[in-house]
C-alpha positions in Angstrom: -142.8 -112.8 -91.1 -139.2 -113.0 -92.3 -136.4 -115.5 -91.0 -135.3 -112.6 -89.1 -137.9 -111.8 -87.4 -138.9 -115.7 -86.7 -135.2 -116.1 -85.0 -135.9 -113.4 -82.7 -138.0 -115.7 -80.9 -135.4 -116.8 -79.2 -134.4 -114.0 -77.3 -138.3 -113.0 -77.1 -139.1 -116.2 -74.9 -137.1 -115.3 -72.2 -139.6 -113.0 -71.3 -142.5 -115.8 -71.6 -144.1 -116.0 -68.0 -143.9 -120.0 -67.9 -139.9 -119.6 -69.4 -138.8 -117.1 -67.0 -137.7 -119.6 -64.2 -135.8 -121.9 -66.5 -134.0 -119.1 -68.0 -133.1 -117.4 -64.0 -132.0 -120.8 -63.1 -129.8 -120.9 -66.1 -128.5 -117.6 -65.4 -127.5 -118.7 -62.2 -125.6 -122.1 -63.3 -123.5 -119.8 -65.9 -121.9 -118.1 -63.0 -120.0 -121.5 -62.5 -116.8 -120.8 -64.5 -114.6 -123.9 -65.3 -111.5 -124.2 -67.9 -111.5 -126.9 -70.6 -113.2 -129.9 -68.8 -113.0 -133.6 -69.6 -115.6 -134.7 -72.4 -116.7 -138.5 -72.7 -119.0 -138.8 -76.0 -119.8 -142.2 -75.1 -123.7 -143.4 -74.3 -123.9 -141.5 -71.3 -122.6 -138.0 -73.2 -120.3 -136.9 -70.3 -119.2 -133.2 -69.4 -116.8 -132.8 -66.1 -115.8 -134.7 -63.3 -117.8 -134.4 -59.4 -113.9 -133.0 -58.6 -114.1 -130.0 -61.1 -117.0 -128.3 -58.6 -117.3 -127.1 -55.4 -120.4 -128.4 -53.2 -122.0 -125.7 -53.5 -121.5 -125.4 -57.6 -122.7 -129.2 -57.5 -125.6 -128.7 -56.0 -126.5 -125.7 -58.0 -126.2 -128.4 -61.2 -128.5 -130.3 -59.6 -130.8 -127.6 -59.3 -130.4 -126.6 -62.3 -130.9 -129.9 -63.9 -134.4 -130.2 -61.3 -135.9 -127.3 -62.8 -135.5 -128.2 -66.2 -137.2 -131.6 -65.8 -138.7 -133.6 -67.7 -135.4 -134.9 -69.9 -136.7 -136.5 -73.2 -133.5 -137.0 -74.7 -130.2 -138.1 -73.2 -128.5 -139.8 -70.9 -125.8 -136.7 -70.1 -123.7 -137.3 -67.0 -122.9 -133.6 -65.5 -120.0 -133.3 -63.3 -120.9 -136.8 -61.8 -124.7 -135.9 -62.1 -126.7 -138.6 -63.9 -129.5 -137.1 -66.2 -131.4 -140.4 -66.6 -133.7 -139.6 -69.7 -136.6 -140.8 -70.7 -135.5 -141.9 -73.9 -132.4 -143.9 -73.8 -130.9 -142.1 -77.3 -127.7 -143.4 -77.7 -129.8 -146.9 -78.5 -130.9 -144.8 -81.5 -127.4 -142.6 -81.9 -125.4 -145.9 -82.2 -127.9 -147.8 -84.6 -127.8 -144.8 -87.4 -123.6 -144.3 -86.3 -122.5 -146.4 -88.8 -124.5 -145.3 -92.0 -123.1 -141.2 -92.1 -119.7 -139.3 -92.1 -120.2 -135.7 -90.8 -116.5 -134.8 -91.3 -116.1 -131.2 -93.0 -119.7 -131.0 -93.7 -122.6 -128.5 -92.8 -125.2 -130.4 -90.8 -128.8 -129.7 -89.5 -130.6 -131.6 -86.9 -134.7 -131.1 -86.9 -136.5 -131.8 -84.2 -133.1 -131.7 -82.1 -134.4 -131.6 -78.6 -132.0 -131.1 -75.6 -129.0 -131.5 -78.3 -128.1 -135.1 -77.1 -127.5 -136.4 -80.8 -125.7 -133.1 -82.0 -123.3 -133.0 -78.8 -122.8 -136.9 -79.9 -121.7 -135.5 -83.4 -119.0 -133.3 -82.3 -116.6 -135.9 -82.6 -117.5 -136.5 -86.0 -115.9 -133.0 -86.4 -118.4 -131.2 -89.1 -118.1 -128.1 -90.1 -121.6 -126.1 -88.6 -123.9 -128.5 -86.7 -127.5 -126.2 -86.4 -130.2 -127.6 -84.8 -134.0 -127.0 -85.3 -136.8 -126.8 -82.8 -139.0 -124.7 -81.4 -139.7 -125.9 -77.7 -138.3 -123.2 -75.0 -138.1 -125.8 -72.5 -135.4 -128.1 -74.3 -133.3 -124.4 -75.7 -132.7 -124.3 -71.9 -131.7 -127.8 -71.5 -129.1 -127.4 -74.4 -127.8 -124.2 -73.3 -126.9 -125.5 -69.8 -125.3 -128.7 -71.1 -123.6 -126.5 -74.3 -122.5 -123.6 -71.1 -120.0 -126.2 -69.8 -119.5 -128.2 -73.3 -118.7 -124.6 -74.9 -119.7 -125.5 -78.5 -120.2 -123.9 -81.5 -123.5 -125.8 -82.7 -126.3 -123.1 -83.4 -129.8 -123.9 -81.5 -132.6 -122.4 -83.6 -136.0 -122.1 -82.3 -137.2 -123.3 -85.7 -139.4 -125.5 -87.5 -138.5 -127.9 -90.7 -140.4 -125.4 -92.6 -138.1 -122.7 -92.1 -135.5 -124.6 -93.8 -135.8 -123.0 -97.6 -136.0 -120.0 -95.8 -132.4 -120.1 -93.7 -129.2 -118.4 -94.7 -127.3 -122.0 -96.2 -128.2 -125.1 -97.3 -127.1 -128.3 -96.1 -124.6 -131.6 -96.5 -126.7 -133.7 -94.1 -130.1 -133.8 -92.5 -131.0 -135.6 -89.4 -135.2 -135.7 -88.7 -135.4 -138.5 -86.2 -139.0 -138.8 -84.5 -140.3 -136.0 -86.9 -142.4 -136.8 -89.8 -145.1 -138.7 -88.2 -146.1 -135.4 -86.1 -146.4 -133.6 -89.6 -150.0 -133.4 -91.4 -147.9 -133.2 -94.9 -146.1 -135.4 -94.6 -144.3 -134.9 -98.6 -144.5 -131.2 -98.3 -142.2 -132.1 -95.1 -139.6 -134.2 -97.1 -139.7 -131.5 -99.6 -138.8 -128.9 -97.4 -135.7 -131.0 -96.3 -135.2 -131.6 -100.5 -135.0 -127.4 -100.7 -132.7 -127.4 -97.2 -130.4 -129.2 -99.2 -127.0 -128.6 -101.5 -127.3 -130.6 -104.3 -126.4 -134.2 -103.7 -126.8 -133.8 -99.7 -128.6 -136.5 -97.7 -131.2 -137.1 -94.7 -131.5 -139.4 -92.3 -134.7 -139.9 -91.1 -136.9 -142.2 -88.1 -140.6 -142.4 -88.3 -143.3 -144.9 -87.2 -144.4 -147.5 -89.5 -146.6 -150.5 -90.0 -145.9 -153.7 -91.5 -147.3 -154.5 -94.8 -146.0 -154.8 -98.6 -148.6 -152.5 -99.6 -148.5 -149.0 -100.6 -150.6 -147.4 -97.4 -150.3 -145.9 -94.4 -152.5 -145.9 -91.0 -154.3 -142.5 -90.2 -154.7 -142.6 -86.5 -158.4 -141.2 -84.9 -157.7 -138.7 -82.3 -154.6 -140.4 -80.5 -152.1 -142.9 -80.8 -149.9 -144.3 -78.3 -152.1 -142.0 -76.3 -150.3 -139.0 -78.6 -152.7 -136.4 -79.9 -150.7 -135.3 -83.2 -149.6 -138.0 -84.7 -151.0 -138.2 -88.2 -150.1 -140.7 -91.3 -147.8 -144.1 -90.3 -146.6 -145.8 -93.5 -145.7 -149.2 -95.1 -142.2 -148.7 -96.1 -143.6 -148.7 -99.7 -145.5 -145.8 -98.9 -142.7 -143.9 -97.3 -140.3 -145.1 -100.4 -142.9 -143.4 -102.6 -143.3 -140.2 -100.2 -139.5 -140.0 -100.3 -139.3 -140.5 -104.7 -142.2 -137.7 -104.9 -140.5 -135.2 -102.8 -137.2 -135.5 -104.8 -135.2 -138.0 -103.3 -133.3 -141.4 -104.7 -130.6 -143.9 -103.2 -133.4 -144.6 -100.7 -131.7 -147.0 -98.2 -133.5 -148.9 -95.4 -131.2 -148.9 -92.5 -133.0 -150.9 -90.0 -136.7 -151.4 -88.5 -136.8 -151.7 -84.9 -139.9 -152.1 -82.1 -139.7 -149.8 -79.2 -138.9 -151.5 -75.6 -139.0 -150.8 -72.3 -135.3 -150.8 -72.3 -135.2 -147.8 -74.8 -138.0 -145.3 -73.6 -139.2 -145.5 -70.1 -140.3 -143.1 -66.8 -137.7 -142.1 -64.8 -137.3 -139.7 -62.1 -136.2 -137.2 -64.6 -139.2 -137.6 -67.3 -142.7 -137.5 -67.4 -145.3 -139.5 -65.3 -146.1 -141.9 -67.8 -144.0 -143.5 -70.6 -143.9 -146.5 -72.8 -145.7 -149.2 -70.5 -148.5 -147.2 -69.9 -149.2 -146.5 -73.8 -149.5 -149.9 -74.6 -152.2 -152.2 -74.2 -151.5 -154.1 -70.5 -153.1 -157.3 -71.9 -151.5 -157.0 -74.9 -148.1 -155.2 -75.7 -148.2 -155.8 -79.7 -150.9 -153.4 -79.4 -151.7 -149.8 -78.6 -153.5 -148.5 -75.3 -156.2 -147.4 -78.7 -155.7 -151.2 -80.2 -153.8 -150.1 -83.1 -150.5 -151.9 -83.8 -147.3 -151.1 -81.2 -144.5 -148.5 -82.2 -142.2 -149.9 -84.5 -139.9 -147.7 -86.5 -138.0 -147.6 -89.5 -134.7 -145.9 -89.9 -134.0 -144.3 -93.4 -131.1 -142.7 -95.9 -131.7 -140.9 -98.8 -130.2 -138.8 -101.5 -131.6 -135.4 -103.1 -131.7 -136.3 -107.0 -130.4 -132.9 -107.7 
């Protein structure tokens, strides 16, 4: 199957019996028209004011917003309408801020979700933000949030390993909560290696474990009650996944242990979150009894 052909999976969705009620609710909340609106791209990413709509228009937001639940990624405040996410991003967004300049330059984000983190990045002014994944629930989410945003960031229902196969390469690659879903995990960083021009960068998140050794934990069936999560490193081990796949200027950014404060259950998410993944007797641990989330944050440089 060519890139074509994989991109017209977009449009094919629609037509997907559990997608069609996102996309006729989104159909609906496009009939609001509005002129250039008011755009905050603080933590709570901010589109409109409550005065911009009509009741009516408000409470088809709302509705809107509803039937696109559960929120992952976020917080977005929508005409006054607080999207309380799951995952409290900009915690994440504002760690990595310092440590990348997008100005002028081509940009991909993998695993992008709802488009929290690229809609962040406008400010940064790039030249093409495109972002990669291929969930039909959270191409809905961005296309309601992007409707009133009016962007020109590209959503592709894609994959990381569609990446050597798309029409340009890139300055900068964001995979943030990616590689530890990935059985390859090299043949992952490689594919970012070919997405990229020569000298361009990633910036990547993945779980970890403490150690100075060069290993990595292979979960059995689940962890943190998550069926496909495969290899978590040492930050030796990742450092040597990272050289082998063609990278150098590796730069630890930060390591950080997930909280309650940063990924939680909200009326706007799933059932169950954080707390009930970890071990109630014991929160350094796993629900499984393997060692809590902890994550490391890292930059890199394609040698060539």
């Amino acid at each position: 199957m060519n890139l074509e052909e994989l991109q017209k999976k977009k449009d094919d969705c629609r037509n997907w019996k559990n997608v069609q009620p996102w996309f006729e609710q989104l159909n609906k909340a496009r009939e609001i028209k509005t002129k250039e609106l008011f755009v905050d791209y603080g933590d709570w990413f901010t589109i409109g004011k409550r005065e911009n709509l009509t009741q009516e228009e408000y409470n088809l937001i709302e509705e809107t917003a509803k039937k696109l639940i559960p929120w992952r990624k976020g917080p977005f405040n929508l005409f006054g309408l607080e999207i309380d996410s799951e995952w409290q991003s900009n915690i994440k967004y504002n760690l990595i801020r310092p440590h990348f300049n997008l100005k002028d330059k081509v940009v991909a984000d993998i695993g992008c979700n709802n488009g929290y983190y690229m809609f962040r990045m406008l400010e940064d002014k790039p030249k093409r933000l495109i972002g990669f994944d291929p969930s039909a629930l959270t191409l809905h989410q961005f296309e309601f949030i992007n409707h009133f945003v009016k962007s020109e960031i590209v959503y592709e229902m894609l994959g990381v390993e569609h990446l050597e196969y798309y029409n340009h390469q890139f300055d900068f690659i964001f995979m943030l909560g990616v590689l530890y879903h990935r059985p390859d995990p090299v043949g992952t960083l490689k594919s970012l290696a070919r997405g990229l021009n020569s000298k361009g960068e990633i910036l990547i998140d993945t779980f970890m474990i403490d150690g100075e050794e060069e290993l990595c934990l292979t979960p059995n069936k689940r962890y943190s009650k998550i069926p496909n999560i495969y290899f978590i490193p040492t930050i030796p081990a990742l450092t040597n996944w990272l050289l082998r796949a063609g990278f150098e200027n590796i730069e630890v950014i930060a390591t950080t242990v997930t909280t309650n404060e940063e990924q939680r259950k909200t009326k706007w998410s799933f059932d169950q979150s954080l707390e009930d993944f970890l071990d109630p007797n014991d929160s350094s641990k796993t629900i499984e009894g393997y060692p809590a989330p902890k994550r490391v944050y890292v930059k890199a440089r394609k040698v060539q």
